[in-house]
C-alpha positions as CSV (number, residue, x, y, z in Angstrom):
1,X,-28.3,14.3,10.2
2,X,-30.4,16.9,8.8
3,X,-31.0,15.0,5.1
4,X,-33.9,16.6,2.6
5,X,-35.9,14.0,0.3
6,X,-33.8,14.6,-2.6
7,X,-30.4,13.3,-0.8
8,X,-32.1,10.2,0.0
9,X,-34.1,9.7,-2.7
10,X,-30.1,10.0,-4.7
11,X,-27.6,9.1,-2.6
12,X,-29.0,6.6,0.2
13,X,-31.8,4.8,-1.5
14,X,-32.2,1.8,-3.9
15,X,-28.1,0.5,-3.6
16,X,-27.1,-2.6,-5.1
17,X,-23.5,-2.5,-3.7
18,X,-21.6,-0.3,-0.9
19,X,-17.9,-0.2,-0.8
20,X,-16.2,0.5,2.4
21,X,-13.2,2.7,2.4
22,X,-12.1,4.7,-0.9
23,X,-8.2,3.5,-1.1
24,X,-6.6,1.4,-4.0
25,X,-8.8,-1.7,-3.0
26,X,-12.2,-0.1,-2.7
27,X,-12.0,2.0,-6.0
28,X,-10.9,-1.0,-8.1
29,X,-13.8,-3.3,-7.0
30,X,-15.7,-0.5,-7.8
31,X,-14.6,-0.3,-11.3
32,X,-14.9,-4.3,-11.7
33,X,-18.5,-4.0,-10.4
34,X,-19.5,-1.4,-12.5
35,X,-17.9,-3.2,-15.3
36,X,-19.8,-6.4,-14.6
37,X,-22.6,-5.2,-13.7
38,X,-23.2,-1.7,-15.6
39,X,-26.6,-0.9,-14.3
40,X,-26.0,-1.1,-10.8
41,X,-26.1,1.7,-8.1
42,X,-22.6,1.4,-6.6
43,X,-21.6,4.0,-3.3
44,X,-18.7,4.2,-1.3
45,X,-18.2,4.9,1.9
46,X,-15.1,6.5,3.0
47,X,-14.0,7.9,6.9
48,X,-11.5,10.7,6.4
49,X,-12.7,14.0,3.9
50,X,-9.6,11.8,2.0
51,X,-8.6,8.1,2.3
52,X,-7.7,7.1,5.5
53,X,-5.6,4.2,5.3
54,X,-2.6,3.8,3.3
55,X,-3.7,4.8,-0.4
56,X,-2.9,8.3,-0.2
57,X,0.3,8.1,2.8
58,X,2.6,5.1,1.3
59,X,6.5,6.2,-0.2
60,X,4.9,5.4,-3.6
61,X,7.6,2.1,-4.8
62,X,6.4,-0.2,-7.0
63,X,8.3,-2.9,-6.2
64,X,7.8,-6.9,-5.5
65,X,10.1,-7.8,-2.4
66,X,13.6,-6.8,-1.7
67,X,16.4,-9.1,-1.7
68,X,15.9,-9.5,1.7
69,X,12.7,-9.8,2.2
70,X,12.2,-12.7,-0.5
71,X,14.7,-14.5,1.8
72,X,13.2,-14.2,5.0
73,X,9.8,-15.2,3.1
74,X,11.2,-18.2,2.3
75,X,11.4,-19.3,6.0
76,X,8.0,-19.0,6.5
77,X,6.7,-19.9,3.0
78,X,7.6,-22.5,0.5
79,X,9.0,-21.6,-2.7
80,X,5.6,-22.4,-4.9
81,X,4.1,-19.8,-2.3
82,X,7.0,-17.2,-2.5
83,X,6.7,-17.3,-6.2
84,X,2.8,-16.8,-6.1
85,X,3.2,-13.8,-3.8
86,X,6.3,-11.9,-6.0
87,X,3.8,-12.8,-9.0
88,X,0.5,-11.1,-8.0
89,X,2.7,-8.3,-7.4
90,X,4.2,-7.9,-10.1
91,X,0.6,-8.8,-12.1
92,X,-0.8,-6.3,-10.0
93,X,1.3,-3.7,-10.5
94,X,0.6,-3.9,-14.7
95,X,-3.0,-3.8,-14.2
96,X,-2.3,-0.6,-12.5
97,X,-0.3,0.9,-14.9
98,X,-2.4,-0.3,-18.0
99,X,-5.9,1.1,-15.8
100,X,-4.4,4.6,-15.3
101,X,-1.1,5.0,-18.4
102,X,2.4,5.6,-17.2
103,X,1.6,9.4,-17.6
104,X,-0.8,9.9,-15.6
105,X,1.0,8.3,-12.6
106,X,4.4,9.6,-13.6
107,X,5.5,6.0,-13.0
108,X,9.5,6.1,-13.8
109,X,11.7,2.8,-13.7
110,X,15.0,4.0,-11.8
111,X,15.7,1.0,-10.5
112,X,15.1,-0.7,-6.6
113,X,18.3,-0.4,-4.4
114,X,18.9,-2.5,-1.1
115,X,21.3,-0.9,1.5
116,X,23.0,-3.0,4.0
117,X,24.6,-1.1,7.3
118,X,27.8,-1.5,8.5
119,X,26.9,-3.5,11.5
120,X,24.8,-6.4,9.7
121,X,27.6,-8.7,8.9
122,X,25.2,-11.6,8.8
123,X,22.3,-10.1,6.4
124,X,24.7,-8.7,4.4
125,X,26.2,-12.4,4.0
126,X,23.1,-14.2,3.4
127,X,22.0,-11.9,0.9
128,X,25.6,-12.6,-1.0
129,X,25.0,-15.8,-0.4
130,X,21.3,-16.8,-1.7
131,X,21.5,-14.6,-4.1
132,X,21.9,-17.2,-6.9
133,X,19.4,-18.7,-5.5
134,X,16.7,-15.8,-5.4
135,X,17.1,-15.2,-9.2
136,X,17.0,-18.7,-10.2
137,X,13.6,-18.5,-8.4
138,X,12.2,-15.5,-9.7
139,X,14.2,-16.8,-13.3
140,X,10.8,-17.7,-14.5
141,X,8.6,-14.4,-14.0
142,X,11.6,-12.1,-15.3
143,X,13.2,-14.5,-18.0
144,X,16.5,-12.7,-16.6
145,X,18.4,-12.6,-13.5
146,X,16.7,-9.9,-11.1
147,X,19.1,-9.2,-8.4
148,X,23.0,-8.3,-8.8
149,X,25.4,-6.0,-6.5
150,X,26.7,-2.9,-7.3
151,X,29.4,-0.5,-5.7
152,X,27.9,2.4,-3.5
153,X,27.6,5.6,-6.0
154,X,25.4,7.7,-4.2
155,X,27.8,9.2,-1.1
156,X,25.8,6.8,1.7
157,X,27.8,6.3,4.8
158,X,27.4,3.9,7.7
159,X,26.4,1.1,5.0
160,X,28.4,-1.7,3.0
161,X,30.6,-0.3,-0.2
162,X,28.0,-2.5,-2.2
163,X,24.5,-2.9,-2.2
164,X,21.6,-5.6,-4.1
165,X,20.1,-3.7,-7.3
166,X,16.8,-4.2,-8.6
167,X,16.7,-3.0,-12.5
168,X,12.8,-3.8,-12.4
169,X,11.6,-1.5,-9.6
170,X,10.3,1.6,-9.7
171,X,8.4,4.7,-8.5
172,X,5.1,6.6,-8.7
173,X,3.3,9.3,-7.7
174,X,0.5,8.0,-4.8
175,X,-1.4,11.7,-5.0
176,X,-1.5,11.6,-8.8
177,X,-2.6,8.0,-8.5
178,X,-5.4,8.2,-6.2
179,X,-6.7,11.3,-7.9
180,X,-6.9,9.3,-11.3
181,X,-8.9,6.7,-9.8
182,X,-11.2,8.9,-8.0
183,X,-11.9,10.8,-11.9
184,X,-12.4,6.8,-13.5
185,X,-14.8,6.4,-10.4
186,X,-16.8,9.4,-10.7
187,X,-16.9,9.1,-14.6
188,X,-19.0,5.9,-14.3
189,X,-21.6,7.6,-12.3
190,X,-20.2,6.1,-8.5
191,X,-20.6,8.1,-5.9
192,X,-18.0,8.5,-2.8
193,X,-19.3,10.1,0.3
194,X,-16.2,10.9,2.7
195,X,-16.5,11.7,6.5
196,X,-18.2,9.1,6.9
197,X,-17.8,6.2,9.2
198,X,-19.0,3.1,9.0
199,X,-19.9,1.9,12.9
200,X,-21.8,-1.5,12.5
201,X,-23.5,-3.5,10.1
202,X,-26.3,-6.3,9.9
203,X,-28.1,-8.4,7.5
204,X,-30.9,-10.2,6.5
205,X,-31.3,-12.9,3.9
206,X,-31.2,-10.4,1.1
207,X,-29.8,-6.9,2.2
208,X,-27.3,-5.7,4.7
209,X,-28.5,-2.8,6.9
210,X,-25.1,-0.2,7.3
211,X,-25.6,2.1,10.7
212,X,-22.5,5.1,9.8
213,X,-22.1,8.0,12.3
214,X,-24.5,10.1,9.9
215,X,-27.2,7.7,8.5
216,X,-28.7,4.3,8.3
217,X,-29.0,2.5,4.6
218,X,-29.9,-0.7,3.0
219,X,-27.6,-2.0,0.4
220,X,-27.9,-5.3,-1.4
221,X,-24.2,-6.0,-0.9
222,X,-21.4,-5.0,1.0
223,X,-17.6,-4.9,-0.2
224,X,-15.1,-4.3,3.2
225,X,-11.9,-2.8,1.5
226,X,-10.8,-0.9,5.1
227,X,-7.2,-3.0,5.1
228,X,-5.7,-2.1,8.4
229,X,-8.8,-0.3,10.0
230,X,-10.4,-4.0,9.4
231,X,-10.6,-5.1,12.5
232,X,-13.3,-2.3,13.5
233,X,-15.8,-4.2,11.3
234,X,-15.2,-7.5,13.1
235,X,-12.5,-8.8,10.6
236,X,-10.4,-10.1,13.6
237,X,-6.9,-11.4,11.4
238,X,-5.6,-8.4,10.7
239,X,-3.7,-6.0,12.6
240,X,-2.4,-2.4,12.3
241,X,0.4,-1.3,11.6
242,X,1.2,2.1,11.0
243,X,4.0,3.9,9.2
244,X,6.1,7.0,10.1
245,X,6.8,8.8,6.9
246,X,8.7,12.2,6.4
247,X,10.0,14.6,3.6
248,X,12.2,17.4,3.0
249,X,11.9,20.6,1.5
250,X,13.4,20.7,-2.2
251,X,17.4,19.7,-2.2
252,X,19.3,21.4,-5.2
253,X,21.0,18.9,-7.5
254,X,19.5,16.3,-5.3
255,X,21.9,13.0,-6.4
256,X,19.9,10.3,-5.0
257,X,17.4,9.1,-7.6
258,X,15.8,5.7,-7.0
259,X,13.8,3.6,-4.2
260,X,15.9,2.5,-1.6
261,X,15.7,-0.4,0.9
262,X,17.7,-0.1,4.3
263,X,17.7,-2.4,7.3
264,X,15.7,-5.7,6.3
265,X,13.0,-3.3,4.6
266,X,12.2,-1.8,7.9
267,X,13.3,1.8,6.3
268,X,12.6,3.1,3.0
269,X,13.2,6.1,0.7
270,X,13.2,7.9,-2.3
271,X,13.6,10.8,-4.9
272,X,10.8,12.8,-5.6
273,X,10.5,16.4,-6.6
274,X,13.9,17.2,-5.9
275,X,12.9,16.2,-2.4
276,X,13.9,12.7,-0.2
277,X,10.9,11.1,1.5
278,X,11.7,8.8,4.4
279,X,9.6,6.3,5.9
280,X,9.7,3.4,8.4
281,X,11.4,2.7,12.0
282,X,8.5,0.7,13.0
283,X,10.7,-1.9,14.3
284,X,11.7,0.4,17.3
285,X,8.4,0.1,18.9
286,X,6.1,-2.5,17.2
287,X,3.9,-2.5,20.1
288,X,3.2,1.2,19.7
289,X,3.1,1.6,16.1
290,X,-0.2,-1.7,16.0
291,X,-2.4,1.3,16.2
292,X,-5.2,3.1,13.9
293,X,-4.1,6.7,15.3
294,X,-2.9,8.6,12.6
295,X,0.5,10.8,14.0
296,X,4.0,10.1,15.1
297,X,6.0,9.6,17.7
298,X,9.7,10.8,19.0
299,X,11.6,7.6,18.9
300,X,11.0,7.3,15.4
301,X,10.8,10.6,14.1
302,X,14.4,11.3,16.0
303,X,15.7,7.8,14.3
304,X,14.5,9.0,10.9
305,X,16.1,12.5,11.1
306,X,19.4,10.7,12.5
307,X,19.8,8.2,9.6
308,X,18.9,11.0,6.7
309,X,21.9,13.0,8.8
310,X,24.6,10.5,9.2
311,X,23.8,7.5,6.9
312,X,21.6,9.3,3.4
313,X,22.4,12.9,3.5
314,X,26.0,13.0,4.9
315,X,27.3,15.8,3.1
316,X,23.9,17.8,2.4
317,X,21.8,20.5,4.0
318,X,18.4,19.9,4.6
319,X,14.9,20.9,6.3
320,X,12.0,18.8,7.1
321,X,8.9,20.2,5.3
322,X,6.2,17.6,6.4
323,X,5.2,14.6,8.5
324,X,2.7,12.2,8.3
325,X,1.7,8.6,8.4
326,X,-0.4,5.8,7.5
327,X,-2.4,2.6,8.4
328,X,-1.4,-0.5,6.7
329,X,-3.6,-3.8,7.7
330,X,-0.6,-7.3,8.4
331,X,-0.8,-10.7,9.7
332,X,0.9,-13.8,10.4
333,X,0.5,-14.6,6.5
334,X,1.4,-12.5,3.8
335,X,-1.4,-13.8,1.9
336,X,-4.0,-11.0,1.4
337,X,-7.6,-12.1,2.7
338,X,-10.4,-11.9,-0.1
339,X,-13.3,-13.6,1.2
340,X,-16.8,-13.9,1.0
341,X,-17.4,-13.3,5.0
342,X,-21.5,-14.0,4.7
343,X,-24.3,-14.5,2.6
344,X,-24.3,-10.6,1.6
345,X,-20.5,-9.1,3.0
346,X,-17.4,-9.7,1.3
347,X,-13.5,-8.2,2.3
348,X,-10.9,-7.6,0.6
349,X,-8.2,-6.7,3.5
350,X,-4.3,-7.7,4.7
351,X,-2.2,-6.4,2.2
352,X,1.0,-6.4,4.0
353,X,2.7,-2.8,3.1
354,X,2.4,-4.5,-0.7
355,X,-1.0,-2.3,-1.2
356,X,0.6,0.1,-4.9
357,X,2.1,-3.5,-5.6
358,X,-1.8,-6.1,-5.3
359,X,-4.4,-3.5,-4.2
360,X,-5.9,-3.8,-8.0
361,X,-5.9,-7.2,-7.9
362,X,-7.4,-7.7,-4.7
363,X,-10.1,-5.2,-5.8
364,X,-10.7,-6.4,-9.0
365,X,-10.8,-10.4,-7.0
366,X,-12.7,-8.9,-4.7
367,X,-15.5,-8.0,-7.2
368,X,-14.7,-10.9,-8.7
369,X,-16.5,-13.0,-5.0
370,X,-20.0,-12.5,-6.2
371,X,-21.7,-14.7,-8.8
């Protein structure tokens, strides 16, 4: 790369601390590094001209775990654990909203919904069935009971004539998000450079040495916040997983307003501009979808388009306006890693899909692993 004095001199030289990827995770250690240590020459490296991962591609839900999903958690975790997770969610999702305001991420409380299709007699069941169970769980975080059913109002077909509601979940607006903590960031004087790639790293005893596909630099410290794309910098327990997403062009007197859960979590959507964003379908090809490649695929995309025609848009005309997806970083626990990985690189990585929900307090922890 062709780089004159003064770009080095600025941007490359004398860094206490690089930050590897520019999503939720990366920006808020940023800001608790800055905080901490107000000084310092913080930059942050990020691979696509806009974050790569999941930050800027997710459906935007705030929400802690679906009736469903707390369930199945519960098979694999122990109730002290369960609780723990739906807590840092939930504690992570305020320190988001008190970081940015309310306003500024047009965050609105409609409510979580969890649909249930005709077919699943037995998750249906079990969700009846544990539900007292659930909320005397979660009794303690909410001082109320979280999950009740209600009657289907919204004209779905192919599901059960009641579905689990959720009064404490909500939405968001990911662009408007991001784009607020990019303006904090670049208020405090931290710099992002995008299209850049970070390809290996080294260290000494008191610097790392960061080889990227346009420069080599010294930093004091480096912060891996990368989530799914971890596994390129040698963080071996996480894996891919990447997410289908579509959305239609503008629906008059669109009726559906809400996040909505459907099939165990494995599809999700929402209102939003007068438009319904799908997402999900993962579960058709999981082999496939454990992939860093950005784009989509015809089994799923079909499977969406099918489900908005005969199961969440019976009665309405539509028109897909976009596709995309996203990379999120999962692993045999749903405990996000935030470790210090040697003497000078730390990572904060594996959030499970939950990224809106924990990614500012894995940031701000992730800071948080240097004395």
């Amino acid at each position: 790369m062709n780089l004159s004095y003064w770009e080095i001199k600025n941007w490359l030289t004398d860094i206490d601390f690089t930050i590897v990827g520019s999503g939720i995770v990366g920006l808020n250690c940023a800001l608790e590094l800055k905080q901490r240590f107000p000084m310092s020459k913080i930059l942050i490296l990020e691979k696509g001209i806009l974050p790569q991962g999941a930050s800027t591609k997710n459906a935007g839900f705030t929400c802690f775990g679906s009736l469903s999903e707390i369930i199945d958690d519960l098979k694999r975790h122990s109730e002290e654990e369960v609780l723990e997770l739906v807590k840092k969610r939930i504690n992570g999702l305020q320190i988001l909203r008190e970081t940015l305001g309310d306003t500024i991420i047009d965050y609105q409380n409609l409510g979580g919904y969890e649909l249930f299709l005709d077919t699943d007699e037995t998750l249906y069941n079990s969700c009846v069935e544990k539900q007292s169970q659930i909320n005397q769980l979660l009794y303690p975080l909410f001082n109320t009971e979280v999950f009740s059913f209600k009657e289907n109002s919204f004209g779905f077909k192919e599901i059960k004539s009641h579905y689990s509601f959720n009064p404490f979940e909500g939405q968001i607006d990911t662009g408007k998000m991001m784009d607020a903590l990019l303006d904090k960031v670049q208020s405090l004087g931290i710099k992002t450079l995008n299209n850049t790639t970070v390809e290996s790293f080294s260290e000494d005893s008191n610097s790392v040495k960061i080889k990227s596909n346009h420069f080599d630099i010294t930093t004091k410290k480096l912060f891996i916040a990368t989530n799914g794309f971890a596994k390129q910098l040698n963080i071996s327990e996480v894996k891919p997983a990447r997410a289908q997403v579509l959305i239609t062009k503008p629906i008059e007197n669109l009726h559906i307003k809400g996040t909505f859960h459907l099939d165990e979590g494995y599809y999700y959507f929402r209102n939003i501009d007068n438009r319904l964003l799908l997402g999900g379908g993962r579960n058709l090809d999981f082999k496939t979808e454990e992939t860093t490649e950005l784009g989509q695929t015809q089994i799923i995309q079909n499977k969406l388009e099918e489900l908005l025609k005969t199961t969440i848009l019976p009665h309405t005309n539509f028109e897909i306006d976009h596709r995309w997806s996203g990379i999120m970083g999962v692993g045999k626990q749903k405990k996000a890693i935030v470790k210090q990985v040697s003497d000078n690189v730390f990572c904060g990585v594996r959030l499970g899909g939950m990224g809106i929900a924990i990614g500012s307090t894995i940031g701000k922890q992730l800071a948080e692993l240097l004395d």
